[in-house]
C-alpha positions as CSV (number, residue, x, y, z in Angstrom):
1,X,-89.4,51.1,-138.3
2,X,-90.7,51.5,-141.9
3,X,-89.0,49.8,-144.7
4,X,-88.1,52.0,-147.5
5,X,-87.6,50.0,-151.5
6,X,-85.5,50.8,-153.8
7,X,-85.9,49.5,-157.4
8,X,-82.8,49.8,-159.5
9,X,-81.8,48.4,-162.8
10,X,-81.2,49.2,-166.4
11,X,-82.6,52.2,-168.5
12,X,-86.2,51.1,-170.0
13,X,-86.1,47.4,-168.0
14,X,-89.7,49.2,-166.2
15,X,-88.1,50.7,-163.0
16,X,-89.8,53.7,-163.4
17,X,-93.2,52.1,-164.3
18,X,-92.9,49.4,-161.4
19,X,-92.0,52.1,-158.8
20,X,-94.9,53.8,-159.6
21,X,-97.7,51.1,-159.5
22,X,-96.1,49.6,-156.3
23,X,-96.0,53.1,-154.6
24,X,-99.5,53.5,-155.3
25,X,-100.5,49.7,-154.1
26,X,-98.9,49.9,-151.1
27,X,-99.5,54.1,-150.1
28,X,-95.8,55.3,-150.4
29,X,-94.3,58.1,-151.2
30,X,-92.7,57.5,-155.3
31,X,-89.2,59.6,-155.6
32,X,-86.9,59.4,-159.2
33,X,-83.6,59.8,-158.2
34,X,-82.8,60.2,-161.9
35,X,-83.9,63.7,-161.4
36,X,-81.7,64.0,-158.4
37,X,-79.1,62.9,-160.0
38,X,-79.6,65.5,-162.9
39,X,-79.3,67.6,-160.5
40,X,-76.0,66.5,-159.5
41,X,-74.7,66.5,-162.5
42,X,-75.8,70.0,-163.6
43,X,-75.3,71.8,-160.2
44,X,-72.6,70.1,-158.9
45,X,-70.0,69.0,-161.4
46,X,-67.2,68.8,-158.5
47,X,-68.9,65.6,-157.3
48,X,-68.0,64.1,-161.0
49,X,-71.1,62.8,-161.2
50,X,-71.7,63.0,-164.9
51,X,-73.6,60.2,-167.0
52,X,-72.1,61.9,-170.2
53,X,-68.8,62.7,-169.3
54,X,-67.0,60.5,-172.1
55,X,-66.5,57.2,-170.4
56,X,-67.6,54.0,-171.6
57,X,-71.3,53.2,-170.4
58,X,-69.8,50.9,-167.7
59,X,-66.9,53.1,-166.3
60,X,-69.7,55.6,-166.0
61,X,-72.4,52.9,-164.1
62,X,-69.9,52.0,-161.7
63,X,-68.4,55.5,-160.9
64,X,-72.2,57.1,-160.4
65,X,-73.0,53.9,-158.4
66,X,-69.9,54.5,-156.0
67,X,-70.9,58.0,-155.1
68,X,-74.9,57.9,-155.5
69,X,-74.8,54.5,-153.1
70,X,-73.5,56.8,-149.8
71,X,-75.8,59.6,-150.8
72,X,-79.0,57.1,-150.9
73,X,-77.8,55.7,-147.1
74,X,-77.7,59.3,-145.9
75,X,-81.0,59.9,-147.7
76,X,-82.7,57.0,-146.0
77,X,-80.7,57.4,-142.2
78,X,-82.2,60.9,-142.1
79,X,-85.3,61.4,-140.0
80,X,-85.9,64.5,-142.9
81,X,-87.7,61.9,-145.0
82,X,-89.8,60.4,-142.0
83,X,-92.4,62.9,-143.4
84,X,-93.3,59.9,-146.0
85,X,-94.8,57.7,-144.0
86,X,-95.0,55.1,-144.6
87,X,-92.2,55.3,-146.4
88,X,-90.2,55.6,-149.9
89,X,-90.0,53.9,-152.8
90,X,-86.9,55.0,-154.8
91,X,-86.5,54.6,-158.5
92,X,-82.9,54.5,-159.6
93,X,-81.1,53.8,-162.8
94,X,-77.1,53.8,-161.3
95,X,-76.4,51.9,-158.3
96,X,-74.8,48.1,-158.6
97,X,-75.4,45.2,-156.4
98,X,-72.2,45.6,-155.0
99,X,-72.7,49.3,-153.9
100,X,-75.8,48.2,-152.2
101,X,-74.4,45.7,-150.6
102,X,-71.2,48.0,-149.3
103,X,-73.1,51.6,-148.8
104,X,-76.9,50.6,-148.3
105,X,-77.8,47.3,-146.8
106,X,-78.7,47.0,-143.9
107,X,-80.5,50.3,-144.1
108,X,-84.4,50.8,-143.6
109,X,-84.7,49.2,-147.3
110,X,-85.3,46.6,-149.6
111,X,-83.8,46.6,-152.6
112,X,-84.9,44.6,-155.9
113,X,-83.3,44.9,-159.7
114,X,-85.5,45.0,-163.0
115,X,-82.7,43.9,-166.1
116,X,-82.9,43.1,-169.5
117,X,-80.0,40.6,-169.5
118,X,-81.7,37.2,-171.4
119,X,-81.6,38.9,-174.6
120,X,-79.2,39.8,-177.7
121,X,-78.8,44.2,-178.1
122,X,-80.9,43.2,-181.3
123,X,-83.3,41.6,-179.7
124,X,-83.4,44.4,-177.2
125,X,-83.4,46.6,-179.4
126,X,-86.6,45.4,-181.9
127,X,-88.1,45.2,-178.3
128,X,-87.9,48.7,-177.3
129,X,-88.7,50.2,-181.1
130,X,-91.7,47.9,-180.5
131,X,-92.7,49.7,-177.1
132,X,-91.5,53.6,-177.2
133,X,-93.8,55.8,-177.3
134,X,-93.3,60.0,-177.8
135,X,-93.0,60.0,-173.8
136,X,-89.8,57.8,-173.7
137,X,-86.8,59.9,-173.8
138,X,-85.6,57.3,-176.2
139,X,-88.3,57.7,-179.0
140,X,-86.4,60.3,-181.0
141,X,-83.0,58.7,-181.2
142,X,-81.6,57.3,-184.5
143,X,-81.9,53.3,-184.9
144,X,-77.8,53.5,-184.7
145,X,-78.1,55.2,-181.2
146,X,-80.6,52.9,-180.0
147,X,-79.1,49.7,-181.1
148,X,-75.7,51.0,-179.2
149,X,-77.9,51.6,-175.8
150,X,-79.0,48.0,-176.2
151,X,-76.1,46.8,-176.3
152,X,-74.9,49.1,-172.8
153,X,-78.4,48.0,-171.8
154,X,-77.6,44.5,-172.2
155,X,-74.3,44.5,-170.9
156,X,-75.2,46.0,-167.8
157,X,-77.7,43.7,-167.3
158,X,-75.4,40.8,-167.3
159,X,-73.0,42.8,-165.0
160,X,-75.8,43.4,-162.4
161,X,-77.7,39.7,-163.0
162,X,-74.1,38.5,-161.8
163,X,-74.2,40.8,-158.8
164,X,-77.5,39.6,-157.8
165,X,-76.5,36.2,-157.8
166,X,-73.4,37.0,-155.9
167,X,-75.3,38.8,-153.0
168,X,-78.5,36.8,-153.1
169,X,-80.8,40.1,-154.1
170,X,-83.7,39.8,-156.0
171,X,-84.2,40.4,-159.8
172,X,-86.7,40.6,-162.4
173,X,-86.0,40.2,-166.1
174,X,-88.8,42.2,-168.3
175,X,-87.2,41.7,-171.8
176,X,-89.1,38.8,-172.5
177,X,-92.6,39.4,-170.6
178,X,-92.7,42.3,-168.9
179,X,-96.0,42.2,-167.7
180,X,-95.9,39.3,-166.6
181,X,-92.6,40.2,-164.2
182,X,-94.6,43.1,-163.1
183,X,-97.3,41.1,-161.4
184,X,-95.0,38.0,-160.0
185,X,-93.2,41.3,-158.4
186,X,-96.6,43.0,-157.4
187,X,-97.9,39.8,-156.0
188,X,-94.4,38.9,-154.2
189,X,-95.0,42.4,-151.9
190,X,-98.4,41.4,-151.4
């Protein structure tokens, strides 16, 4: 049976960067489920899957994890994505440890986490004004927006840091060196 990988984390901790170099190292398939969930949100608001729906940044984390996690089993269990052989790796923003752990594992996957959670929201924050570039959906915000999303950023990175520990999954923090995390992680699937 192939093994499937998820990468999950925080926003701008490399997920989507890491998905893509591993997916191209090892020959699979790269899917963003941040686009999937868009798509939730915009075409099926009933689900109440909505990342701006007026709750604090953790309310909303664990409440997209909760229903994203069941929808990521069923997307692995089906035999519709045996068509990416080898298999999948999925890149995804919402889903907690403990999710995994209750709706995933145990699946055709591995799962690992990419957090920012060794650094202050200002340090997080002079770290991603450093790094953004026009492509980053980030670069046009105010200073006061970013330096709130650090601190989510941050705080959610503690949260799932914690988790990890608690289930014994892998994590990689990038804050500091983020290359360098990249290729410990590219070398660990080698």
């Amino acid at each position: 049976m192939k093994s499937n990988i998820i990468i999950a984390g925080v926003p701008r901790a490399g997920k989507s960067t890491i998905s893509r170099r591993l997916a191209k190292q090892i020959g699979y398939r790269h899917i963003s489920m941040d686009s999937i969930i868009a798509g939730f949100e915009k075409c099926f608001p009933e689900t109440g899957v909505n990342t701006y729906a007026g709750l604090s940044s953790m309310d909303t984390l664990h409440i997209i994890s909760g229903k994203m996690a069941p929808f990521v089993r069923a997307m692995l269990d089906s035999s519709e994505y045996d068509e990416f052989e080898p298999g999948m790796v999925l890149d995804m923003y919402q889903l907690l440890p403990e999710d995994y752990m209750k709706y995933i594992h145990g699946a055709n996957c591995e799962i690992f986490y990419f957090i920012t959670s060794d650094v202050t929201p200002q340090e997080r924050f002079a770290i991603q004004k450093k790094y953004d570039t026009e492509k980053d959906y980030t670069f046009y915000k105010s200073d006061e927006e970013l330096l709130e999303g650090a601190q989510y950023i941050v705080e959610q990175s503690i949260l799932i840091k914690e988790q990890c520990l608690k289930y014994n999954l892998p994590y990689f923090e990038t804050a500091r060196d983020r290359e360098q995390a990249f290729n410990d992680f590219l070398n660990f699937q080698k």
